[in-house]
Structures are given as structure tokens and as C-alpha cells.
N, C-alpha and C positions, 0 to 999 in steps of 0.2 A: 504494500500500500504506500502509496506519495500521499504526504502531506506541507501544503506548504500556507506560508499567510502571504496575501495579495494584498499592496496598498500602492500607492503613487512612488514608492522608493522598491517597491520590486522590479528583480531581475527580468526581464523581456515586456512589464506590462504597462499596456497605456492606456491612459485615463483621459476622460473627459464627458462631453455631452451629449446628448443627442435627442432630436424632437420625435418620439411619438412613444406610443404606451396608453395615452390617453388618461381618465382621471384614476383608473384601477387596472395595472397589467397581469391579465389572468390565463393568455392567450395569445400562438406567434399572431393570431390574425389583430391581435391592440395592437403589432408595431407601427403599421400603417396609419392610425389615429394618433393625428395631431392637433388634438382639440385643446390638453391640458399643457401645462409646462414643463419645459425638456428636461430630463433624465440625467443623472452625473451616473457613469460605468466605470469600470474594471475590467478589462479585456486582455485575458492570457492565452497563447498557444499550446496547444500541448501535442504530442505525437503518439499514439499506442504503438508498440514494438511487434503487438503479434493481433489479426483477426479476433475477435474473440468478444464475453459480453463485458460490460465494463459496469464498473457502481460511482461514481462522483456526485459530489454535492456539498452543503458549506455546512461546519460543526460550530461557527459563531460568527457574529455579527452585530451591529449595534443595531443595525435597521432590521422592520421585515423585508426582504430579498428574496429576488427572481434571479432566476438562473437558466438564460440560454444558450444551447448550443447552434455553432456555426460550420456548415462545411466549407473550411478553407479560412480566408479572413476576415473578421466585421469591415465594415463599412459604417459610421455614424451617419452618414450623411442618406446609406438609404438599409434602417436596420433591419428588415425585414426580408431583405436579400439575402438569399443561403439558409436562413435559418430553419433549423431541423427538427427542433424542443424547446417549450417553455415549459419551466416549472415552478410555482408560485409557492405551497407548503404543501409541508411530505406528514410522516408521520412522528415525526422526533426522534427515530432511530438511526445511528448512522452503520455503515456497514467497515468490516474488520476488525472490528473493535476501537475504532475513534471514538476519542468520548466526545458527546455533545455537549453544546455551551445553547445558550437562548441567541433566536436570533431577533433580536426587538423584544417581545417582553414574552418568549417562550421559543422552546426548542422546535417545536411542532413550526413554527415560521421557517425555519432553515428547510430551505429547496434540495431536492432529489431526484437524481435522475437514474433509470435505469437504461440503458441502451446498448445494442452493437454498433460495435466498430470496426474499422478495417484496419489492418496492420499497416501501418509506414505514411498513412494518409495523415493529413495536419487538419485540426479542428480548433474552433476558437470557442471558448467557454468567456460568455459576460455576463457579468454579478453586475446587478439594476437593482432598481427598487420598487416595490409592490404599489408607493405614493411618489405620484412627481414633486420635482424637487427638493428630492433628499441626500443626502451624504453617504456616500459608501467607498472613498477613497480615502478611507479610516482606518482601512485594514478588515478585510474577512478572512476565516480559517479554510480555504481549499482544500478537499481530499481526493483522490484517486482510487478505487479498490478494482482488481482484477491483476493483469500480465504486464510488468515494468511499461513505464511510460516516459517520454522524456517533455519537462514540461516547460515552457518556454523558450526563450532564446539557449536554452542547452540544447535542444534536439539543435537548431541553426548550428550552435557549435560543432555537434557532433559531425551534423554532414559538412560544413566547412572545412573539420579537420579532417573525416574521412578522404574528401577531395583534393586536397594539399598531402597527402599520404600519398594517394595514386601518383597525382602528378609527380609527386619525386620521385616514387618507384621508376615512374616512367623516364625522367630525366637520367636516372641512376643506371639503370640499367640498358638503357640507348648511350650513354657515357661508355661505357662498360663494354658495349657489343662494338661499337666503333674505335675503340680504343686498341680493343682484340684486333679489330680488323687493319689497323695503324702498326701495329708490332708486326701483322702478317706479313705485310707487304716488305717492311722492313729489313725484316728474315730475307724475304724472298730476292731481294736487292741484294742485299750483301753476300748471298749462296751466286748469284748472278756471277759481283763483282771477282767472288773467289773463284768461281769457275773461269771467268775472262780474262785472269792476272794467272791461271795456270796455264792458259792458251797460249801469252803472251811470251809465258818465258820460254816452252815447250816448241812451240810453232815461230816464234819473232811476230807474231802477230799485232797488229796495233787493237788497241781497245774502241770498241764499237757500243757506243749507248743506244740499248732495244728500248723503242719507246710502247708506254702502254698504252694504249685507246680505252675513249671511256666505253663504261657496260650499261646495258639495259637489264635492268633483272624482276623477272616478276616470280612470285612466291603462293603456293595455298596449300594451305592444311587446314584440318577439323576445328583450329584453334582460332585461324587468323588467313588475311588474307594480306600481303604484301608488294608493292611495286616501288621499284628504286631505281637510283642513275649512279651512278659515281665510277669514279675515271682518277687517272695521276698526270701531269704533266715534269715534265721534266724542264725545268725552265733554264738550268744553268749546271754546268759540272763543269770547275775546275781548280785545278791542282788536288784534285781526290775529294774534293769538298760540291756536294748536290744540294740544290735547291729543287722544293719539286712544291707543285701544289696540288693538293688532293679535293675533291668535293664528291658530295656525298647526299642522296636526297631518297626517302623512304615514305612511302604512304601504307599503316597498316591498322587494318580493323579486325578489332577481335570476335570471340562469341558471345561480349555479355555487348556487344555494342558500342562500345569504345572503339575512335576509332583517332590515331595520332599520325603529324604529319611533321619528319623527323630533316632538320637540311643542318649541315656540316661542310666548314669550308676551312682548309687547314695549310699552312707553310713549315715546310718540316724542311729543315736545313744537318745534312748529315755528311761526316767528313769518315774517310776512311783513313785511320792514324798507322795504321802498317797490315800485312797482309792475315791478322788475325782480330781485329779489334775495329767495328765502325759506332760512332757516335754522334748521336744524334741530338735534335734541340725542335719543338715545334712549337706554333701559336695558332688555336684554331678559333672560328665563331661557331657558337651552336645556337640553333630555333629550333624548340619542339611548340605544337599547339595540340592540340586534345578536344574533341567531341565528344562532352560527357554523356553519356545516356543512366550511367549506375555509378554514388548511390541516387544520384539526381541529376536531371539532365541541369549543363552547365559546358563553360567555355574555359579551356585555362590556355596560358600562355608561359613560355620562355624565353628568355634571353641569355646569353652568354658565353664570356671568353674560356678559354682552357691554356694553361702552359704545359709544358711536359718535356721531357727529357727519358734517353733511351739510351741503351748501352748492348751490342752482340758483339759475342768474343766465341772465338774456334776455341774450346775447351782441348781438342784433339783434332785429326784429320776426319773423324767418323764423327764429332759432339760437337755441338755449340748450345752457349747460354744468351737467353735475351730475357733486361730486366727494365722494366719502364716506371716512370712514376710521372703520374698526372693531375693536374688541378684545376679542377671549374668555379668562376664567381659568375653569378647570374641576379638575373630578378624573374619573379613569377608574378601571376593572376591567374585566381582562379575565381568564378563570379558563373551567378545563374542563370539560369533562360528565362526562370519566373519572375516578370513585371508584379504578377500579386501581391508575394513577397519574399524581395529578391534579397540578395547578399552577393559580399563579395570580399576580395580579402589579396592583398598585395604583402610578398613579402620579398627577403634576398635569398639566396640558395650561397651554399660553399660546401663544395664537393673535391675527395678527396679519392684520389686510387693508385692501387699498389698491385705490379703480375710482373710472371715469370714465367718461361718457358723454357723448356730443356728435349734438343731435338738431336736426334742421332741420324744418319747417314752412311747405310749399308749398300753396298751394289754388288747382285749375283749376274754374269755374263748367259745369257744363253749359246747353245749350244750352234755353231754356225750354219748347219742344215736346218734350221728354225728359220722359215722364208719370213713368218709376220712376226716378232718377238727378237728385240735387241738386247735387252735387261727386264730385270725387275727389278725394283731401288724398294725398300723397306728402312721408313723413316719412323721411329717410334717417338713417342710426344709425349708428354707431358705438361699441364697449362695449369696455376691458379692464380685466381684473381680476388684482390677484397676491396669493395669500393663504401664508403657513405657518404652521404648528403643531409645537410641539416636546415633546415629553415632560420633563418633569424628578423627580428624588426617585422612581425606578422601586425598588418593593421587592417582588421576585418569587421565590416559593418555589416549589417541587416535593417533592411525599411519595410514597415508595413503601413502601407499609407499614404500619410505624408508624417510619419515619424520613422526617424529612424535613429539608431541604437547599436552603442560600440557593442561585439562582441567578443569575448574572452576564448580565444583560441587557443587548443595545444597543439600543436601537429611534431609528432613523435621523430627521430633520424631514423631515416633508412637506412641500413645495413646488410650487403651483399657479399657473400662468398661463396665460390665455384670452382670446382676442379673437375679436371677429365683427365683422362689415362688412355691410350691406344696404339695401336702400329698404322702408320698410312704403305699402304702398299700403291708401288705403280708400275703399270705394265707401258713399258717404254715400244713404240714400234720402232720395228727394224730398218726399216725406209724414210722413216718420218713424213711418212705421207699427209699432206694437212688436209683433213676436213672438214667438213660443217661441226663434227661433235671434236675435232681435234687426235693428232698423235698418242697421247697418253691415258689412261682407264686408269684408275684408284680408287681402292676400294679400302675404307675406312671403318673399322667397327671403334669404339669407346665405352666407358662408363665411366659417367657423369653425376658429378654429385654438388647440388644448389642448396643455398641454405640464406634466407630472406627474411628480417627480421627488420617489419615497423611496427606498428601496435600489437602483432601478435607474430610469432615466427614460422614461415611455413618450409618444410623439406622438401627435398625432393632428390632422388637417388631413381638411374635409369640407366637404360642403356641404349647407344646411340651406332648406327650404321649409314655410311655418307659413303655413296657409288655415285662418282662423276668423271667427266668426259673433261682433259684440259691439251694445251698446244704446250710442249716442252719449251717453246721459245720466249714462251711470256707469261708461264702458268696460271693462265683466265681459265676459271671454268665457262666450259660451254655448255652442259648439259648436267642437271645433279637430282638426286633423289635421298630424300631419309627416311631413316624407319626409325622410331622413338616408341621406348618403354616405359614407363616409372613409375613409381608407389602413387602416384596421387589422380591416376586414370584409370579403368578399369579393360583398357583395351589400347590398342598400340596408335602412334598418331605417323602419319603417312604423308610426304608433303615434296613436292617436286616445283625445279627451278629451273629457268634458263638465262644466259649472258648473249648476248648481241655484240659486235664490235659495230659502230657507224662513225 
């Protein structure tokens, strides 16, 4: 059971007047009578958590007091809008065991309601008075009996901070996925350059920078639907030292309905300091935006810079390590769709991450009567990653009306860590024939293990299989497919991609 007291100094409630009720309000049909003198209210929100019946009503008061409910929000200006129940005097009993107090000169005055509700929906409950022109922002005893409720500006709270939770989530781990994909490439440069300084010295060969083309990539599974661009430019290499700029643009909708739209645009400046050690330095911009549908439809936004720095060293001729560490400052909003009554709530974002990967480098020759089949190269991996984001300087209102009202936000840091484990196998062709799916076949099994921790921590331990199609000379995938297991589905998720060069 919620019990709270409502007066002109309470949390989410607003007060004032409003013309009709007429000389005795017994009935929602006296709102529309505006014969007598207008009415001073008390008008609080409140939210039920689950379907179900509810019991509310007032255990004291100075006045005799009416009590109606509202689907959504009052309106004084036209009271009989939405309203679903009047109740004038009950029986003097309250329910749960609230004790009564008199409301005017007996408890039998104190109003009761009995009604269903619907879970998640927002109702407005307004204490009136039985005689116009009487005082009731003196304070009355408000109760609740039936399934948790959350009652005024705290429900606003709760979805405001629900929403500033996703949206990090989502800043965090779109930081996180592009970040991974920033070290890949990295790797894949510097395996490049080692491979083109062995040429060099082996052949006298002079060094030939491959340039990459940007990708088209569209994405679906059970989970989500995804389309992206992103490409690298190589704008300058020299004396060992590369400027490149990357950009990076994702559009992806989930299954509860969310759907975010992710662009990255980045300057990674990396020097290669001798034939085993490249390091690196980058500054990129990030925008994510967000189409909320859940827990409330809502718009959020991002902005933000990231620095970073990187570091891959040849551990051995077969090992290399690559270690990064990256930093995001931004600003957010996140704000509703509902004019009725809206909210919204601006704050900064500072995010913070730390990974590491450790890749090995095996090649077994085939056998030279092998017409299609040159090698098979088995690269084993290993990747983890821990990233958080925190919210700071959160200033979030809510208006119902033409009032509106600071609200007292918490939104929790997010906290992300990930590891996987696997062998990447790839079947190298003999001829190097290029076609539409590419030279080289890899075939990727892992297990993966996520562990997410904002208001509540969720796991997840799986296992992962990644069969795609790439060209040996610039290792773009052209064709991919995955199969995914984990504790927190009851069936396998299954989701196919492709790259485009234009």
C-alpha cells in the first residue's frame, strides 16, 4: 500500500482552481455546471505497475472531499474531460489497514474508490471539495491499496531514468563495437605493412599502399535489422607515419522497437616505429539518435568527441598484441513524444574504455597437386573489452499543462565487459582468382561471454560461428553469415551480411 499526504509543497502536485461542480459535486456529470463558485484542487499523477483492481481514497482531511479520477491528465480549464469517477462519501473504512482520520466532521466524508486499472497507463486523481469555494491545499492523507504504484513525478522519474539508461547503453556499446572495429582495421594494417617490409627486403620490392574502398553493408536477424556505410581513406603516408580517415554510418532497429541511427567520423594518425611495433593516436566525432518506442515512446540524442590511442607489437613471428584505450565526452537528450505530458532531461556523458587482443599467425602449405587450395592460415584470437559511461549535470523537467516541474533524476553508469575466444580459419585460393564473394573462405567458430551492468546486470554467455567470403588483398568481407547461441534465448539467432565496394 502507498500512502502519501498531498498539499501545495508536494512532490509532482499542482494546485489551483477550476469553475464547475456547481452548488453540490455528487456526480462526473456536476463538472460541467458552472452555476456556483470555482473549486480550489489537488491534482497528483500516479502510474499502476501491473493491470489489476486497485483500492484508493483519502484517510483525512479538513474538508468534506470528492475524489476524481482522470484518464491521462486534468485539464482545469475543461474538468470534465477524461474523467472516469466521482466519488463524494464512502463508508468510513479504508482499505489495508490505513487508519482513518475524519474528513470535515466524520470519516464517513472521506471518498473511495474502487476500480481497474491498466498496468503502465498514467491516471490523474483530484481531491475537490463537496462545497465550492473551499480549501483543500491544506494537505489530505492519499492512499493506494492493491500492486506497487508509482505516484507522481517519480513514475516521470523512473521513465526519464529508464531512458537515459538505454540511451547510454546504447552510446556504450556502439563506442565499444566501433572501437573493436578501429583496432581491426588497425591489426589488419600493420599485418599488411609487415607483410610489405618482408617483400621488400626479400624481393627489393618498393612499398605499395592498397587503398580500401568504402563498404555498403546491410545486416538482419531475429533481433534487429541493420544498414551501414563506412570506408578508410588513406590521406597521407610518410616516412612510416599514416594519416587515414575513417567514417562510419549504421541505421538499426530492434525487436522491442527501438530503432538508432549511429555516424562516426574519425582521424587516426599511426607511425610504424620499427619492423615490430606500430602506434597509433586518433580523434573521432560520434552522433547516435534513438526512436524510443519502450519504456515510452521519446526522442534522445548524442553528441561527441572521443581521443584514443593504440599500440600492436609482433610478440613473435606467429603472435602479436594490440592494446587501445579510448575516451568519449558528449552531451545527451533524451525528451518525449507526449505534448500531454511531456518531459525531458539534458545531461553530459564521459565514457571511458579499455581492450586487448592477442592474435596468433599459423600457415599450413597445401599440397601442390591441390588445383583450388594455396594455404590454410589459422589465426587464433582472443579479445576483451571493459567500457562505462556515466551521466553527469542531469537537468530534467516535466510539464503538465502549463506547469511545469524540476524532476529529481538518477540514471545509474553503465558498465560493459566482453570477451571471446576462437580460431579464425582461412582457406586461401591457389590462383587468387577475384570474385564477386572474393579469394579467401573463413570460417570462425567462438565463445562469447557479455556481462552488462546498469540498474540491474544482465549475462550472457554463447556461442558464436562467423563463415564469410573476403579478397586477400584488402580483407573486406564480401559475403558473411552467423549463427549465435546463448543463455538468454531459447533458440539460436541466425543473421546474414553483405559488403559492396563503389
Amino acid at each position: 500500500m502507498n500512502e502519501v499526504v498531498l498539499n501545495a509543497n508536494s512532490d509532482g502536485v499542482t494546485v489551483g482552481t477550476f469553475d464547475g461542480g456547481g452548488a453540490q459535486l455528487t456526480a462526473v456529470s456536476n463538472l460541467i455546471d458552472t452555476s456556483a463558485a470555482p473549486r480550489e484542487y489537488v491534482a497528483q499523477v500516479f502510474t499502476p505497475s501491473k493491470t489489476g483492481t486497485y483500492v484508493f481514497g483519502l484517510s483525512k482531511s479538513n474538508q468534506d472531499t470528492v475524489l476524481v479520477v482522470y484518464s491521462g491528465d486534468f485539464d482545469p480549464f475543461t474538468p470534465s474531460a477524461r474523467a472516469i469517477i466521482l466519488n463524494d462519501d464512502a463508508d468510513g473504512a479504508g482499505a489495508g489497514g490505513v487508519v482513518m482520520n475524519n474528513c470535515g466532521i466524520n470519516a464517513m466524508r472521506c471518498p473511495k474508490i474502487t476500480m481497474n486499472l491498466t498496468g503502465g497507463n498514467n491516471y490523474s486523481v483530484v481531491v475537490t471539495s463537496y462545497l465550492p469555494a473551499q480549501t483543500v491545499s491544506d494537505g489530505v492523507n492519499f492512499y493506494v491499496f492493491g500492486e506497487p504504484v508509482l505516484i507522481g513525478s517519480s513514475s516521470i522519474a523512473e521513465t526519464v531514468g529508464t531512458s537515459i539508461r538505454l540511451d547510454l547503453r546504447n552510446v556504450i556499446t556502439d563506442f565499444l563495437s566501433y572501437s573493436d572495429l578501429q583496432a581491426d582495421q588497425a591489426v589488419e594494417r600493420h599485418i599488411s605493412k609487415m607483410d610489405r617490409l618482408a617483400k621488400t627486403v626479400t624481393k627489393n620490392q618498393s612499398d605499395v599502399m592498397d587503398e580500401n574502398q568504402p563498404n555498403f553493408m546491410f545486416e538482419a536477424n531475429d533481433d534487429r535489422i541493420e544498414l551501414g556505410l563506412e570506408g578508410d581513406i588513406v590521406l597521407n603516408e610518410f616516412d612510416r607515419t599514416t594519416t587515414i580517415f575513417s567514417q562510419s554510418f549504421s541505421h538499426i532497429r530492434n525487436k522491442n522497437k527501438n530503432s538508432s541511427t549511429n555516424g562516426r567520423l574519425t582521424f587516426s594518425f599511426e607511425r610504424l616505429l620499427n619492423r615490430e611495433v606500430t602506434l597509433g593516436n586518433s580523434i573521432g566525432v560520434h552522433y547516435n539518435k534513438v526512436q524510443q518506442k519502450f519504456p515510452g515512446e521519446a526522442k534522445n540524442s548524442h553528441t561527441a568527441v572521443s581521443f584514443g590511442t593504440y599500440r600492436i607489437k609482433n610478440i613473435s613471428p606467429k603472435l602479436l598484441s594490440e592494446w587501445h584505450l579510448r575516451a568519449l565526452f558528449g552531451d545527451g537528450e533524451v525528451k518525449s513524444a507526449n505534448t500531454d505530458r511531456g518531459w525531458q532531461s539534458t545531461f553530459q556523458t564521459q565514457a571511458f574504455k579499455v581492450g586487448n587482443s592477442i592474435l596468433g599467425r599459423f600457415k599450413t602449405n597445401i599440397h601442390p597437386q591441390n588445383k583450388k587450395l594455396r594455404s590454410i592460415e589459422i589465426w587464433p584470437k582472443f579479445i576483451w573489452n571493459y567500457g562505462i559511461i556515466k551521466a553527469k549535470n542531469l537537468n530534467s523537467l516535466f510539464k503538465t499543462g502549463s506547469n511545469q516541474n524540476e524532476v529529481n533524476v538518477l540514471a545509474s553508469d553503465v558498465k560493459v565487459f566482453d570477451a571471446s575466444f576462437g580460431p579464425i580459419l582461412k582457406f586461401r585460393n591457389k590462383n587468387k582468382i577475384k570474385t564477386f564473394l572474393g579469394d579467401t573462405l573463413t570460417i570462425s567458430p567462438a565463445f562469447q561471454y557479455s556481462r552488462i551492468k546498469a540498474k540491474e546486470t544482465t549475462l550472457k554467455r554463447g556461442a558464436l560461428l562467423d563463415v564469410y567470403f573476403s579478397n586477400e588483398s584488402d580483407g573486406m568481407r564480401t559475403a558473411q553469415m552467423r549463427f549465435e547461441k546463448s543463455n538468454l534465448s531459447t533458440g539460436a539467432s541466425i543473421w546474414a551480411g553483405f559488403n559492396l565496394k563503389f
